[in-house]
C-alpha angles and dihedrals in degrees: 000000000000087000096051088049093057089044094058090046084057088052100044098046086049092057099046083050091059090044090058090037080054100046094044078058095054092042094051087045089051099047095046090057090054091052091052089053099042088055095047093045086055090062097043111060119163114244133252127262125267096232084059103040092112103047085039092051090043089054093042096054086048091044103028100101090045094054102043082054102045072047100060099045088056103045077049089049094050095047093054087048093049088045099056089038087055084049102044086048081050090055101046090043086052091050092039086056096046089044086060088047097053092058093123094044088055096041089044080046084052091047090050086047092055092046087053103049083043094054085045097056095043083054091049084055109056088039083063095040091052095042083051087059100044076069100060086044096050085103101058090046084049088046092044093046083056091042082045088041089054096045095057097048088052089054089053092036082063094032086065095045084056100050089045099052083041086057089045103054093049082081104042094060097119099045086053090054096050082047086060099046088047094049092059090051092062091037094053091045092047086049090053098045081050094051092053098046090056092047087057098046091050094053101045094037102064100086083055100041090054082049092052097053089051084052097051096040084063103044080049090052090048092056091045094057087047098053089049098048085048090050097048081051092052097046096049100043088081083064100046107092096041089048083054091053094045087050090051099052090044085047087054103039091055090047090051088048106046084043085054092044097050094047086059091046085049096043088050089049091055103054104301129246098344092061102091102173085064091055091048085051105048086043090056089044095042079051093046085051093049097051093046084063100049089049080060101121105264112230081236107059094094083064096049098054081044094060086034090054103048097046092060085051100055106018108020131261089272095077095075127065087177158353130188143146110263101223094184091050089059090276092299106179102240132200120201106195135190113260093252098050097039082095094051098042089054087050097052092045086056109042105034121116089229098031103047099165098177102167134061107199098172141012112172130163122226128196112222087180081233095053144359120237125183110204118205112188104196129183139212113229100176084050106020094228122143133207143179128222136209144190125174101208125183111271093219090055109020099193128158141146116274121234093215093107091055098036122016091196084080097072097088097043100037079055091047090054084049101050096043104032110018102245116154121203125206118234096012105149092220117013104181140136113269097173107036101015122226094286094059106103121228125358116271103211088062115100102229088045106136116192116262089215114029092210089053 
């Protein structure tokens, strides 16, 4: 309301402006027609009469220099009157024509106006909104004079107190300094009971202070021992497993020796070379030896039921055609998968929580003139665990998934097993020969390879 009203009185006030700018016009108009008429009617003055020509003629002739003068200044007056009516009518007409031309400055003055009253009125309104909440808060001001009123009276309350224990005091000068006094004395008689008391421990305690350093640079040997101990454990425990591993294939290789050794002392005590049922028979014992000890339980069994395990959980017990410890491979748990889980497999090593197998350290390809196999040995880091993978693949169209996607580290070798045996893996970004080039003819690692060039 407030801004239309503003807006009206604007109105109102503009049009008020154009009625006077109209009405100075008319007046100037007027008054320069009545200066027009008042000049021609000067010039153009009726005759006398002929009964008085004489007398007329007589007067003129006596007036006639006074009136021709008195003529002139006020055709001169006129005529400046005229002239800055003419100018003041210039100027109107001058303003009249730039006030057509700042329409847009007065309509863009009009649209300020109404921002403003707006603004003004928003401003009204939160001024009434918040004096409608200091009502509601008059409680808490009233609450927080008392809380101010208290507080007050509790700082003069203790004022008082001080200047009352100040006066006070003023008359007990002489008992606080016999307090005082009194207060050394004690202090000096307690420094010297102390000072005794220390000279007589000290010299009744040094039998048992010397006891109690040759306690405590034993107990500090002792320490000493232990956190070494601790740290040689630490240090070795790295070491452990592969020194157990190292222990079991020595284990092996001497049992394989002294079997082998024992079936030749037997053959000799037989009849020598030409018995050949003894030979038969020490070889079949030296083999059932050796199997016995690779039937010996493999530190790493406990690993291989865990992959087995968790690969019949997540993918079936079809994926797999085998699993075994390599005992010849340092007893390297070993998987030997179906082609078209071999992807999967490999997926499931690397990205489960328990499995982690994070490294590949080797991928090769091997011709067994029935069959093709690629072998992938990967390694746990976060739980330093190792195995060893395996996929039999068809010799006339040796085809299988890359591992590039899962570990980039497979690209060169997967390209070595291409250039030298012919292997072609599916989904390697960039499956060349790095060794041959492309012109190069056959694949020398197969065994039916014949050279392209005999000279070669």
């Amino acid at each position: 309301m407030d801004e239309e009203k503003d807006l009206a009185q604007r109105k109102k006030e503009a049009a008020e402006r154009a009625k006077q700018l109209a009405r100075e016009r008319l007046a100037a108009r007027q008054a320069d027609e009545q200066a027009k008429s008042a000049a021609e009617t000067g010039s153009l003055k009726t005759p006398p009469n002929s009964n008085d020509s004489q007398i007329e003629t007589t007067k003129g002739e006596a007036t006639e220099p006074a009136s021709a003068d008195d003529l002139a200044l006020a055709k001169k007056r006129a005529a400046e009157e005229a002239r800055a009516k003419a100018a003041e009518l210039r100027r109107q007409r001058e303003a009249a024509a730039s006030g057509a031309s700042t329409g847009d400055d007065l309509e863009a003055a009009k649209r300020k106006a109404a921002e403003e009253a707006r603004a003004k009125a928003a401003e009204l309104r939160r001024q009434r909104e918040a004096a409608a909440s200091g009502a509601s808060t008059g409680d808490d001001l009233e609450a927080a004079k008392r809380k101010a009123a208290e507080e007050a009276r509790a700082k003069a309350a203790e004022l008082r107190r001080q200047r009352e224990a100040a006066a006070s005091g003023a008359s007990t000068g002489d008992d606080l300094e016999a307090a005082k006094r009194k207060a050394a004395e004690e202090a000096r008689a307690k420094a010297a009971e102390l000072r005794r008391q220390r000279e007589a421990a000290e010299g009744g305690a040094e039998d048992d202070l010397e006891l109690a350093k040759k306690k405590a640079a034993a107990a500090a040997k002792a320490r000493a021992a232990a956190l070494a101990k601790q740290k040689a454990a630490e240090a070795s425990g790295d070491d452990d497993e592969l020194a157990k591993q190292k222990a079991a294939a020595a284990a092996k290789a001497k049992a394989a020796a002294a079997a082998k050794a024992r079936a030749a002392a037997l053959a000799k005590q037989q009849g020598g070379a030409g018995d050949e049922g003894a030979k038969q028979k020490a070889a079949a014992a030296a083999r059932a030896k050796a199997e016995e000890a690779d039937r010996a339980p493999s530190p790493n069994d406990p690993l291989l039921e865990k992959y087995v395990r968790i690969i019949h959980e997540h993918l079936g017990p079809d994926v797999l055609e085998d699993a075994y410890i390599n005992r010849l491979a340092k007893d390297v748990p070993t998987l030997v998968v179906k082609k078209e889980a071999y992807y999967k497999v490999a997926e499931l090593l690397k990205g489960h929580e328990q499995l982690r197998f994070d490294y590949l350290s080797e991928l090769h390809g091997t011709d067994f003139q029935t069959h093709m196999e690629v072998y992938v040995h990967l390694y746990s880091y976060p739980n330093r665990q190792p195995v060893a993978l395996k996929v039999k693949i068809e010799r006339d169209n040796p085809e299988v998934d890359s591992l590039v996607p899962l570990w980039p580290g497979a690209n060169w070798p997967e390209c070595e097993a291409y250039d030298l045996l012919g292997i072609r893996f599916h989904g390697h970004p960039n499956l060349i020969r790095i060794f041959l080039g492309e012109q190069w003819v056959g694949h020398p690692l197969r065994k039916d390879y014949e050279p392209y060039d005999a000279e070669v």
